[in-house]
N, C-alpha and C positions, 0 to 999 in steps of 0.2 A: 625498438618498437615505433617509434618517434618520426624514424627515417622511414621505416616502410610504408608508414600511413601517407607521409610526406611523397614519397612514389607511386603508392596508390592515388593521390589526390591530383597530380600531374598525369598519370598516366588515363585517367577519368576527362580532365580538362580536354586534354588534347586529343579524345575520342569527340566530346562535346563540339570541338572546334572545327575538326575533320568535318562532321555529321553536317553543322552548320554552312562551311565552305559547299558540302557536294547539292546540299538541300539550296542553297541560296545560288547555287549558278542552274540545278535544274528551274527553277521560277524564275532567271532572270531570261536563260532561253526561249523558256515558254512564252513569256510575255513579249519577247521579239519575235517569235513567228506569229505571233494573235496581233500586234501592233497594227492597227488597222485606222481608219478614219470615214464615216459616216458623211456625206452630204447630201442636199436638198440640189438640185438643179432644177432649171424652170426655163422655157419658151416660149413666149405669144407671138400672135400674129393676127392681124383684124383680117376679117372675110366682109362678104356682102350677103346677106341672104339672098338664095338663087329661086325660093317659091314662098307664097304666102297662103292661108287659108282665113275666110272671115265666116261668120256665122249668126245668124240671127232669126229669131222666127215672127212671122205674123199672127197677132191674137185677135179673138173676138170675144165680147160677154153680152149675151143674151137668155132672154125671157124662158125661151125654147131652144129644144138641142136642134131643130130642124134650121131656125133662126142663126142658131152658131157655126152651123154647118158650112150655111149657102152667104154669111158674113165672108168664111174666109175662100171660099171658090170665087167669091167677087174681087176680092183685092188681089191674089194669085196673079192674074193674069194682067192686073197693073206692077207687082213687081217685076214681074219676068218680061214686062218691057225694058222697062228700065234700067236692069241687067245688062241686059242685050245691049241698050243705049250708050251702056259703059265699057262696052265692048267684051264680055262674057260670052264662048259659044254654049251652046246646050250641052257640049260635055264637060263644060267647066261647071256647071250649076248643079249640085243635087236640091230633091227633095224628099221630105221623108215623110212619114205619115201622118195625117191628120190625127189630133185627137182631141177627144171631148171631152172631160170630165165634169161634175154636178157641185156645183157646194151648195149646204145648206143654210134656211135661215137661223138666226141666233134666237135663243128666247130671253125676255129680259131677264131673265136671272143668269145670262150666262150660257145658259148646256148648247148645244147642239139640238135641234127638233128634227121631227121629218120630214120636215118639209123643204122643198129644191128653191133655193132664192132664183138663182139662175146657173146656167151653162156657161163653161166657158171654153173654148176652142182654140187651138194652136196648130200652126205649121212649122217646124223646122226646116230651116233653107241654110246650105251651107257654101260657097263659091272656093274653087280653088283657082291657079295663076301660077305661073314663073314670072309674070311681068308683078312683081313684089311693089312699083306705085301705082300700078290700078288696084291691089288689095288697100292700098293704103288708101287711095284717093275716094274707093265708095265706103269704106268704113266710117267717112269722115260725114260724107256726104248725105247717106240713106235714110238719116233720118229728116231729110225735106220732103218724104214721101207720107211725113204726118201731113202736111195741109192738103196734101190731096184726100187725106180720109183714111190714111191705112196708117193702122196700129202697129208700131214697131217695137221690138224689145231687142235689142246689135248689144252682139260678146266684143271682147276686146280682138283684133284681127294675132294671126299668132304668123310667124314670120320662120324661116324650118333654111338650115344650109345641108345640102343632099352630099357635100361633097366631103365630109368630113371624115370618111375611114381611108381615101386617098391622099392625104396632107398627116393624117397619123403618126405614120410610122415616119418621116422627117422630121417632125415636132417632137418626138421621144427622141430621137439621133440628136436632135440640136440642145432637148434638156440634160442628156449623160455628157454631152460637152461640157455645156455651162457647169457641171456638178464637178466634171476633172479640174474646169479654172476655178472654180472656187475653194477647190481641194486643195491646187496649186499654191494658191494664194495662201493659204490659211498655213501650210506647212516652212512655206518658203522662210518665215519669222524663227523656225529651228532648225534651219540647216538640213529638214531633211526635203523627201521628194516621192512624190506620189506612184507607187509601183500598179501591178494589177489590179482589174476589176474583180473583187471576190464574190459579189452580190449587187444583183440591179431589182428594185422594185419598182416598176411603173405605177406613179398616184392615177387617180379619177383626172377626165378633162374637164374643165368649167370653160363653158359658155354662157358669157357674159356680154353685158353691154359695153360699149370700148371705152368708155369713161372709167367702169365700173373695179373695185379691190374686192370686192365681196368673194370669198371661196367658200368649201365646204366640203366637210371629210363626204357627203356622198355624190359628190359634184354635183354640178348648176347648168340646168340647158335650159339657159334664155331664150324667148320665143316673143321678145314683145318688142324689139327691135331689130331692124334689117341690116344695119351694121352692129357685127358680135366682133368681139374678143377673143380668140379660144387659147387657150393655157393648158401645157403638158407639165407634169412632175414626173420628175425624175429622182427616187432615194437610192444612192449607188454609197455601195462600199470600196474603196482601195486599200491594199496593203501601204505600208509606209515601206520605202528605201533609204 
């Protein structure tokens, strides 16, 4: 009885052992054909901004809306010298519509009353340019058009590279490189070596200022200086060999 248990308990083991060899070479296959490796590749390259836009409008505050009206019809036509002066043609200049609005006077306790303290009027004027230092040069400038009498309120000038979906596709070719040498690199410390591309994910591009590390999962299109940065990501997958 002794002996048969003692052959049952062997013949058990050595099902146990089998089971464990067949189960332990299929996961060690598997995990060589899944043997993969993950990298980040990246390429910059500084551009120049090729057009600028600036914008600013003229205001007026008067008694009367007729007063706010015929304020900003009178300095118009002293900026749009000036413009000119700075070498803007008439297609380069928009204008856009006058408007008025009312505010009221306050009462001393606070509220709002109904009564109109005064009007106050605005024009929107906006210049566009490929020559990006004459956007820069009246942005700097326009406001020396207070001492002649006109009320200025100048946005920050914003600065645009047109040619960015033609430099694209190089700037991703040059990040799936950098991703294989980093791959390279990274492998070469275990004797192995970087086989097929299994997977490429093209990141966001950041346009930035060329000084600038700043990134951001929904990228960054810098517009406040005329020399940018522009940065490709590249997350590529290889098999391992």
């Amino acid at each position: 009885m002794l002996e048969k248990l003692e052959k049952f308990q062997i013949i058990i083991l050595s099902l146990v052992i089998t089971l464990g060899i067949i189960i332990g070479a299929n996961i060690i296959t598997k995990s060589i054909s899944k043997d993969v490796i993950s990298v980040t590749g990246s390429y910059s390259q500084n551009v120049t901004s090729d057009n600028g836009r600036f914008e600013f409008e003229i205001t007026a505050r008067k008694p009367t809306k007729i007063e706010a009206y015929n304020a900003i019809n009178s300095q118009r036509p002293v900026v749009m010298k000036y413009l000119q002066e700075k070498g803007f043609s008439p297609e380069e200049i928009e204008t856009k519509t006058l408007t008025i609005y009312n505010t009221y006077r306050i009462t001393p306790n606070g509220l709002n009353s109904n009564e109109i303290a005064y009007y106050n009027a605005s024009q929107h004027i906006s210049v566009r340019s490929q020559d990006v230092n004459k956007i820069k040069e009246v942005s700097t400038d326009i406001t020396n058009l207070i001492s002649k009498g006109i009320d200025i309120n100048a946005y920050s000038p914003a600065y645009f590279y047109s040619k960015l979906s033609d430099v694209k596709v190089k700037m991703l070719e040059e990040a799936t490189k950098d991703a294989k040498q980093r791959a390279d690199a990274m492998l070469k410390a275990t004797h192995n070596k970087t086989g097929k591309i299994q997977s490429v994910r093209m990141g966001v591009f950041q346009i930035t200022p060329v000084d600038s590390t700043n990134v951001s999962d929904m990228g960054i299109n810098d517009t406040t200086t005329i020399e940018k940065k522009i940065t490709s990501v590249a997350n590529v997958t290889f098999t391992i060999r």
